[in-house]
N, C-alpha and C positions, 0 to 999 in steps of 0.2 A: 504494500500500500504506500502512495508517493503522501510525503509526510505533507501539509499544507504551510506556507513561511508565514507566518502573525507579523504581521506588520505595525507599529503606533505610526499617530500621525506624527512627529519626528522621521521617521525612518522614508515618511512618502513624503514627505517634505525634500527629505536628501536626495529622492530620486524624483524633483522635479514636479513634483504634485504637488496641485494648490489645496492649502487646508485656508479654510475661513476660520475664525475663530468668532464667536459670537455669544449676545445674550438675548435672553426672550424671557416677555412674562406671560406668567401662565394668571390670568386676571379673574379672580370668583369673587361674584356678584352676594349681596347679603342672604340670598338665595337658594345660594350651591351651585348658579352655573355658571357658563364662563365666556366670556365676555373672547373672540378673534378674531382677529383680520382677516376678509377677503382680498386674496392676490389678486393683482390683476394680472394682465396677459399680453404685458411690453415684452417684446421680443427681447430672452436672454434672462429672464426671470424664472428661477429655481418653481414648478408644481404653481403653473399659472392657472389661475381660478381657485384654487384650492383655500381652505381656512387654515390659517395659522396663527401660533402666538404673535403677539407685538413683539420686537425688538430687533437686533438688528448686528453690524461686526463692530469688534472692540478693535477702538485704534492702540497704535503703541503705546500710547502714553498715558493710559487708562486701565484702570482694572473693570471687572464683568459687572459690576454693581452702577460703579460710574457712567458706563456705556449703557447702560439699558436703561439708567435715568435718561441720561441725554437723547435716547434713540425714543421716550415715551414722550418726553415733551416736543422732537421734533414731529411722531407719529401723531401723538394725541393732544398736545399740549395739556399731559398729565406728568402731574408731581405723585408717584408711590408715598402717602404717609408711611409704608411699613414694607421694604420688599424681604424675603424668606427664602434662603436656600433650598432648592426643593432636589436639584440633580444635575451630574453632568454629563454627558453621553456625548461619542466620535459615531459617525454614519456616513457614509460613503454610496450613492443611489448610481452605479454606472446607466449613463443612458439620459440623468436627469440634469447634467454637472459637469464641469469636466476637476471634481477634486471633491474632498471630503468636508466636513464640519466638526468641530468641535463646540458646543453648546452648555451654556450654564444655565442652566432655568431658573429663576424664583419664582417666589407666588407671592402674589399681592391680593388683598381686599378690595373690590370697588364698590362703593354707594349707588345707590340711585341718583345723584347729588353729581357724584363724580361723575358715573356715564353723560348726563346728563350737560355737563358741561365740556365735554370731552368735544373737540374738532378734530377730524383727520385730515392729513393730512397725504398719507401714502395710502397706496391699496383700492381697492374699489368700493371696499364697504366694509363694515361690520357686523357679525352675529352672535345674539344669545345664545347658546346652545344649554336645555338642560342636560344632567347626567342620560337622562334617555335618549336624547337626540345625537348626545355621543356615541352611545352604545348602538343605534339603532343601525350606524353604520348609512342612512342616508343624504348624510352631510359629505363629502370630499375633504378631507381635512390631511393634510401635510403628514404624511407614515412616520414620523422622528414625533411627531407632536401628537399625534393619535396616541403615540405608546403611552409619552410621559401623560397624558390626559388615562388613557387606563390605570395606569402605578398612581396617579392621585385618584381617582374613584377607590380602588383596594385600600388605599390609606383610611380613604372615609368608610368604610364599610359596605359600600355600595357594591361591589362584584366581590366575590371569592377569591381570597389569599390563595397562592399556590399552597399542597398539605407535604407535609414529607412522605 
């Protein structure tokens, strides 16, 4: 059996692969649901149409918390009262990209208040999604952001923990 080489993004970096680094929030409403971005469909845009979190790539000179402030008030012209490490995950979609991601998520709180004053300014739209609308699998929602949107539903109790 040919052994498969594990690669980090460092190592596809060295051979010339582009890794994005970035941050995204994962935004639930007083609710439980969660508040994403419709992409739009500019030619060269990563999963066009598809729902995603808000946020976006951290420059050099920033850390993942800084960048995703900055990338919510350019999005939304929203201030996070409270962002929350939630997880961080590399995904690599050949066919969608031409290079991988490395991703921080938090989660934040949004108000009725908040949405409610929120402008967009990237993307095509916005949507609620509750935990069923997630589950139900009739939204298009971005495969790296579906997942961590699964792993926060288990957290909340909403689908079944893996069992040993």
């Amino acid at each position: 059996m040919k052994k498969t080489e594990i690669l980090l993004p460092e190592d596809l970096a060295e051979q010339g692969k582009f890794i994005c680094y970035a941050a995204a929030a994962m935004l639930v409403s007083e609710e439980g649901d969660y508040l994403l971005q419709q992409r739009d469909s500019t030619p060269g845009v990563w999963y066009p149409n598809m729902l995603c979190f808000f946020g976006g790539g951290i420059d050099s000179y920033e850390d993942a918390e800084a960048a995703l402030c900055r990338e919510l008030m350019e999005e939304l012209e929203f201030n996070p009262q409270k962002l929350t490490y939630f997880s961080f995950f590399y995904y690599d979609t050949p066919g969608f990209g031409s290079g991988g991601s490395c991703r921080y998520i938090y989660e934040s709180q949004v108000s009725k208040d908040d949405m409610a004053q929120m402008t967009q300014h990237e993307g095509a739209g916005m949507k609620l999604l509750s935990p069923d609308d997630v589950l139900s699998r009739e939204h298009p929602i971005v495969p790296g952001d579906l997942q961590m949107l699964y792993a926060h539903l288990m957290r909340r109790g909403l689908v079944p923990q893996p069992t040993e």
